[in-house]
BAFI-3210 file (N, C-alpha, C; in Angstrom, 3 decimals, decimal comma, padded with zeros to 6 digits):
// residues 66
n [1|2|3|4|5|6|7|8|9|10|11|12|13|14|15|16|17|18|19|20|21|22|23|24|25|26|27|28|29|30|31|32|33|34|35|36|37|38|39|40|41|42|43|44|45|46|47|48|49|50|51|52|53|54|55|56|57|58|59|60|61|62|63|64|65|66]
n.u [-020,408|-018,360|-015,369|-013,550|-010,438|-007,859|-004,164|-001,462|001,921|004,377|006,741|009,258|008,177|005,595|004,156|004,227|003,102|000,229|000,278|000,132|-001,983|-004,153|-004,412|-005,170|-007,743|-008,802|-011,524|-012,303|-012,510|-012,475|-011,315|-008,721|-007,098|-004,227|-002,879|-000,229|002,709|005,843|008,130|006,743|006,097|004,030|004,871|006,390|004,414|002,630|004,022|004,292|001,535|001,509|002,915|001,190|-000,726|000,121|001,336|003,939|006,408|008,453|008,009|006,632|006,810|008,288|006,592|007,373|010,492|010,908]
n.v [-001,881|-004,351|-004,968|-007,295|-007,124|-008,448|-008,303|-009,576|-008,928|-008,070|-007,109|-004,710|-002,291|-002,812|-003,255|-000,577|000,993|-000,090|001,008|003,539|003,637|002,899|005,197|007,008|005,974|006,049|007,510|009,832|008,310|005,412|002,037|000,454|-002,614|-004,691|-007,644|-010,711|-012,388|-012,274|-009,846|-009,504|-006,518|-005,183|-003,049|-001,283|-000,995|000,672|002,996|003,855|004,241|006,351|008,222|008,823|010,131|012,556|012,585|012,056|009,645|008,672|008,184|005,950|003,044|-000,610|-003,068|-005,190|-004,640|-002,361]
n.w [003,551|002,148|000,470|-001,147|-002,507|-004,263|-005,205|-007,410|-007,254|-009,346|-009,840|-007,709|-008,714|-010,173|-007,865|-006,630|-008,355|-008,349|-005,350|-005,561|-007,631|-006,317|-004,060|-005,187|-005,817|-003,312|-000,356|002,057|005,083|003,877|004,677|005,015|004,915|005,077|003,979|004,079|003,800|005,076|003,951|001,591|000,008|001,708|003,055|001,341|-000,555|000,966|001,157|-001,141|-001,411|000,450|-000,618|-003,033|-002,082|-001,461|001,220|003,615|002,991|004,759|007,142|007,201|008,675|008,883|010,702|011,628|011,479|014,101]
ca.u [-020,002|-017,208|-014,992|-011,950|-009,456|-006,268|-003,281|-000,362|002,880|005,427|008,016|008,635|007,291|004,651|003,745|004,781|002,074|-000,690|-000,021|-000,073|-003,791|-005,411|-004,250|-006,371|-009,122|-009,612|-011,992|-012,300|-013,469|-012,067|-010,644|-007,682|-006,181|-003,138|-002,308|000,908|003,715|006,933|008,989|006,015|006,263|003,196|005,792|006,705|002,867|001,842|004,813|003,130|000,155|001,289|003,419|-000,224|-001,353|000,793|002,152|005,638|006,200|009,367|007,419|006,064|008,128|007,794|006,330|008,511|011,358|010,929]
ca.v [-002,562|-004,830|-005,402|-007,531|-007,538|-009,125|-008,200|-010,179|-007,867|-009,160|-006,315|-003,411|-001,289|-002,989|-003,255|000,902|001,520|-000,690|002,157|004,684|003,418|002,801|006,567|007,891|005,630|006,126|008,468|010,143|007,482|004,427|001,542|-000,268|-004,067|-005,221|-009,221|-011,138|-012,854|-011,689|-009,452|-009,407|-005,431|-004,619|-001,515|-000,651|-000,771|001,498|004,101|004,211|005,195|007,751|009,171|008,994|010,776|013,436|012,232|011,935|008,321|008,311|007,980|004,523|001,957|-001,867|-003,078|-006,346|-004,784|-001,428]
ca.w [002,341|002,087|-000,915|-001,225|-003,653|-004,442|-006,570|-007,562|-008,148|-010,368|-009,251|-007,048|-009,681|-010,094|-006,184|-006,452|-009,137|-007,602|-004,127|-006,332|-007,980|-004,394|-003,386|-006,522|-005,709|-001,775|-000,073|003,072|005,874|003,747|005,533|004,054|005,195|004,101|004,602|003,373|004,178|005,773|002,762|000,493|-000,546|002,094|003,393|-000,235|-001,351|001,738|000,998|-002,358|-001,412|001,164|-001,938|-004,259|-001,482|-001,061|002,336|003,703|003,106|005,656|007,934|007,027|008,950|008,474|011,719|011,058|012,119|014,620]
c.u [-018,581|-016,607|-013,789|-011,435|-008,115|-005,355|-002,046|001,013|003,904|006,476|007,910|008,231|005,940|003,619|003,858|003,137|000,788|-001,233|-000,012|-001,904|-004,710|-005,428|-005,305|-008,035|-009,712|-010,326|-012,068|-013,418|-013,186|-011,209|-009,427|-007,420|-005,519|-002,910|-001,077|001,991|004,915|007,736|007,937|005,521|005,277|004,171|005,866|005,224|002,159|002,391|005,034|002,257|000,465|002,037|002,354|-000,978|-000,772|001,244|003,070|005,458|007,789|008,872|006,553|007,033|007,819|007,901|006,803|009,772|011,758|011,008]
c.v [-003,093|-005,605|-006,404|-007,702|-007,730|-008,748|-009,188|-009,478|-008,700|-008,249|-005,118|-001,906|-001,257|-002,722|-001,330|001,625|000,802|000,335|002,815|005,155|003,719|004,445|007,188|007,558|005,832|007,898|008,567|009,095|006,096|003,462|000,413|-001,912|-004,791|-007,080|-009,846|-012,087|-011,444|-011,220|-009,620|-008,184|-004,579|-003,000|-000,919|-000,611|000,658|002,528|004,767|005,154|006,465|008,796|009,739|010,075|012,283|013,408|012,257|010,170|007,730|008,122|006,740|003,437|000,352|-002,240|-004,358|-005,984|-002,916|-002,475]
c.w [002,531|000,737|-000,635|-002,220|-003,166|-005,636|-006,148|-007,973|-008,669|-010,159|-008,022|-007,694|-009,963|-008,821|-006,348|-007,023|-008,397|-006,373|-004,677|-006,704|-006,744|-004,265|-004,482|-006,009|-004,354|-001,421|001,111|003,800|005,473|004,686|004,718|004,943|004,569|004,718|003,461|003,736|004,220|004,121|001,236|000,085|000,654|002,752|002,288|-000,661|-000,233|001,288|-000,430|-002,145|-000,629|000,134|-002,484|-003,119|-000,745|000,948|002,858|004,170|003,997|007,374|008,636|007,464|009,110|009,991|012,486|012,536|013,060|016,101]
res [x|x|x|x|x|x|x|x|x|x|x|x|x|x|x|x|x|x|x|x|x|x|x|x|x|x|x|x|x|x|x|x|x|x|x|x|x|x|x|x|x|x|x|x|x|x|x|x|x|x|x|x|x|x|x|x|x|x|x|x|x|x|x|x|x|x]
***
Protein backbone atom coordinates (compact mmCIF):
# COMPACT_ATOMS: atom_id res chain seq x y z
CA UNK A 1 0.00 0.00 0.00
CA UNK A 2 1.11 3.33 -0.82
CA UNK A 3 -0.20 6.59 0.58
CA UNK A 4 1.01 10.06 -0.01
CA UNK A 5 0.40 12.98 1.77
CA UNK A 6 1.35 16.50 1.87
CA UNK A 7 1.36 19.19 4.53
CA UNK A 8 1.95 22.80 4.27
CA UNK A 9 3.52 24.31 7.65
CA UNK A 10 2.97 27.83 8.28
CA UNK A 11 5.63 27.83 11.28
CA UNK A 12 8.10 25.87 13.20
CA UNK A 13 5.40 24.95 15.47
CA UNK A 14 3.41 24.02 13.19
CA UNK A 15 6.10 21.77 11.22
CA UNK A 16 6.90 20.56 15.27
CA UNK A 17 3.25 19.41 15.76
CA UNK A 18 2.74 17.79 12.30
CA UNK A 19 6.28 15.34 13.74
CA UNK A 20 4.70 14.99 16.68
CA UNK A 21 1.14 13.58 14.81
CA UNK A 22 3.13 11.11 12.40
CA UNK A 23 5.00 9.64 15.69
CA UNK A 24 1.38 8.77 17.17
CA UNK A 25 0.28 7.50 13.93
CA UNK A 26 3.30 5.16 12.76
CA UNK A 27 3.63 1.47 13.28
CA UNK A 28 6.23 -0.98 13.47
CA UNK A 29 7.61 -1.74 9.75
CA UNK A 30 6.31 1.77 8.42
CA UNK A 31 8.27 3.51 5.83
CA UNK A 32 8.51 7.27 5.90
CA UNK A 33 9.88 9.80 2.78
CA UNK A 34 10.55 13.13 3.31
CA UNK A 35 11.00 15.54 0.01
CA UNK A 36 11.57 19.44 -0.01
CA UNK A 37 13.62 22.04 -0.74
CA UNK A 38 16.84 23.15 0.88
CA UNK A 39 15.74 24.88 4.64
CA UNK A 40 12.22 23.63 4.39
CA UNK A 41 11.92 22.27 8.26
CA UNK A 42 12.48 18.42 6.88
CA UNK A 43 15.32 18.22 10.04
CA UNK A 44 12.93 20.06 12.41
CA UNK A 45 9.86 17.75 11.30
CA UNK A 46 12.08 14.49 11.76
CA UNK A 47 13.40 15.71 15.35
CA UNK A 48 9.70 15.87 16.03
CA UNK A 49 8.93 12.75 15.43
CA UNK A 50 11.96 11.18 17.12
CA UNK A 51 10.74 13.41 20.24
CA UNK A 52 6.78 11.80 19.57
CA UNK A 53 8.63 8.85 19.69
CA UNK A 54 10.45 8.92 22.61
CA UNK A 55 13.88 9.05 20.86
CA UNK A 56 16.91 11.20 21.40
CA UNK A 57 16.35 13.70 18.72
CA UNK A 58 20.21 14.95 18.97
CA UNK A 59 20.97 12.67 17.15
CA UNK A 60 19.11 13.79 14.01
CA UNK A 61 21.57 15.78 11.88
CA UNK A 62 20.59 17.67 8.65
CA UNK A 63 22.32 15.77 5.91
CA UNK A 64 22.64 19.32 4.15
CA UNK A 65 25.26 20.19 6.15
CA UNK A 66 27.44 17.09 7.98
Amino acid sequence: MHLTYSYDSGSEADTVEAGRRLADALIPGMNVALDGQLGSGKTCFVRAVCRGLGADDSQVNSPTFV
